[in-house]
N, C-alpha and C positions, 0 to 999 in steps of 0.2 A: 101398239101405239105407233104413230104413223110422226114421222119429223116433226110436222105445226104443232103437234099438241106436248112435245118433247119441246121445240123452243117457248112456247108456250109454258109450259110451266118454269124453264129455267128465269125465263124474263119474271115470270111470277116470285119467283122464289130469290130472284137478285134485288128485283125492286121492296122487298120485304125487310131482305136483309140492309141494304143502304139507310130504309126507311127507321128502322131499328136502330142504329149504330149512329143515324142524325138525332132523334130522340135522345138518346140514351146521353151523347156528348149535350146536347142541348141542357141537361138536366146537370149534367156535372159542372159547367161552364155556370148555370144558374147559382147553382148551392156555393159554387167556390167565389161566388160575387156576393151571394149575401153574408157568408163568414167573414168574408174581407170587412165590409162594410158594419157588422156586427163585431168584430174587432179593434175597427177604430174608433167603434163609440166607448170602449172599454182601456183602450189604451191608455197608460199612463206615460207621462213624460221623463224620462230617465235621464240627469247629469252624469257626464258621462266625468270623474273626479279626473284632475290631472295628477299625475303622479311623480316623483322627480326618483331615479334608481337610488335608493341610498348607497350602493359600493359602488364606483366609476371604476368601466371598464382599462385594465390595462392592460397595453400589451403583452407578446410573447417576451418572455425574458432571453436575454443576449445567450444565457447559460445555453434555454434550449436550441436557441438557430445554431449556434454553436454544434451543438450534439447533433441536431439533425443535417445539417452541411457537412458534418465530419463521416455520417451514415449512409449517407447518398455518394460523400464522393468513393467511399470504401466499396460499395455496393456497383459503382461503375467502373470502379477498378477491377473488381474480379470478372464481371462482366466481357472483360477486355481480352480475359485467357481465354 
């Protein structure tokens, strides 16, 4: 096989491939537009309830900033040796 017929078929075999891989998305892009569309004829409308937390967050208790300030400063005390 002589060069031309070596570029010659790579062009063949590239334009084959591009042509395939544009189909192929073309197809995928198709179907994924009609499930969409076949979707929202089926979609129902969902109320989305509001809800109120029944137990109100409260904060850390004094007890533990307490225990953990006393654990940090202890902890940067030995630190120190």
């Amino acid at each position: 096989m002589d060069i031309g017929q070596l570029l010659a078929t790579a062009a063949n075999l590239m334009i084959t491939g591009m042509v395939g891989v544009f189909v192929f998305l073309s197809l995928l892009i198709s179907a994924i537009t009609i499930m969409s569309k076949l979707a929202g004829r089926f979609e129902q409308s969902v109320a989305t309830p509001t809800r109120t937390p029944s137990i109100k967050a409260s904060g850390v208790s004094s007890e533990h900033i307490a225990a953990i300030s006393a654990a940090i400063a202890q902890y940067k005390n030995k630190q120190k040796l």
